[in-house]
N, C-alpha and C positions, 0 to 999 in steps of 0.2 A: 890213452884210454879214450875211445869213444863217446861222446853224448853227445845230448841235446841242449842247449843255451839259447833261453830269450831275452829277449830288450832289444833296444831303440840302438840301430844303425846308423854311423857317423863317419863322414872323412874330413882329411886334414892333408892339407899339402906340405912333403915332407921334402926336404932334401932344396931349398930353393936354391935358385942360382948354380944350379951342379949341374950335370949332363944328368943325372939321376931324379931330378926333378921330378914329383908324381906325387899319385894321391897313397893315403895310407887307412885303412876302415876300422873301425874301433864300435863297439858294439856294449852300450851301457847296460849292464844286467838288468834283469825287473826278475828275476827268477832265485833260487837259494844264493847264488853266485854273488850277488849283489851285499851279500855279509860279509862276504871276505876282499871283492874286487869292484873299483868303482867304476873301470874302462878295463876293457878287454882287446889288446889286438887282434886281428884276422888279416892271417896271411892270402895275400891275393893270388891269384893265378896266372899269373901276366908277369909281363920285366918291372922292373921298378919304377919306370916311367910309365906305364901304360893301366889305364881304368882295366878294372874287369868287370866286364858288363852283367855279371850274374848277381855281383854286390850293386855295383850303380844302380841298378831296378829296384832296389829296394831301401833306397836310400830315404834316410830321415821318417822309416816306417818301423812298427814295429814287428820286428823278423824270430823265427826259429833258424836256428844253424848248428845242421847236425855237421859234428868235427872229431877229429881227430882232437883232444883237450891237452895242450901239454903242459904243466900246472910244476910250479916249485912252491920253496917259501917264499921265493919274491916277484917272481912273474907267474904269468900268464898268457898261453898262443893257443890260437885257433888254426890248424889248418882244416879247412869245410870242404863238405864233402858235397852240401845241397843247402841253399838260402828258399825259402819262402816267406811269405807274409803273415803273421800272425793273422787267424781270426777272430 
């Protein structure tokens, strides 16, 4: 499904010590989302090791990210389509 998801932009280094080593982006709702999910993944555009410079820009800001939403009862992923900065 489709939409849009706000809040606060975050990474975490995932995978230490691996060859896979890298950052990982999680995106804290401020929007309806935030009832149900308190961290949200978003899948990056890059290898596993590598920034993708379209999330790094807007890092520790508050962002819209429209995505691809793919939602169970127990997770939650982002793959985005377009990051910007809240105004």
């Amino acid at each position: 499904m489709k939409g849009t998801i706000t809040g606060h932009l975050s990474v975490e280094i995932e995978r230490v010590g691996t060859r896979s080593e890298g950052p990982e982006y999680y995106i804290k709702p401020t929007d309806d989302y935030r009832d149900r999910w308190e961290i949200i993944h978003v899948r990056k555009q890059t290898h596993r090791w590598e920034e993708d410079s379209n999330l790094q820009n807007c890092m520790n800001k508050e962002v819209e990210i429209l995505a691809d939403i793919i939602e169970t009862r127990t997770s939650i992923t982002l793959d985005y389509f377009e990051v910007k900065e809240k105004e």
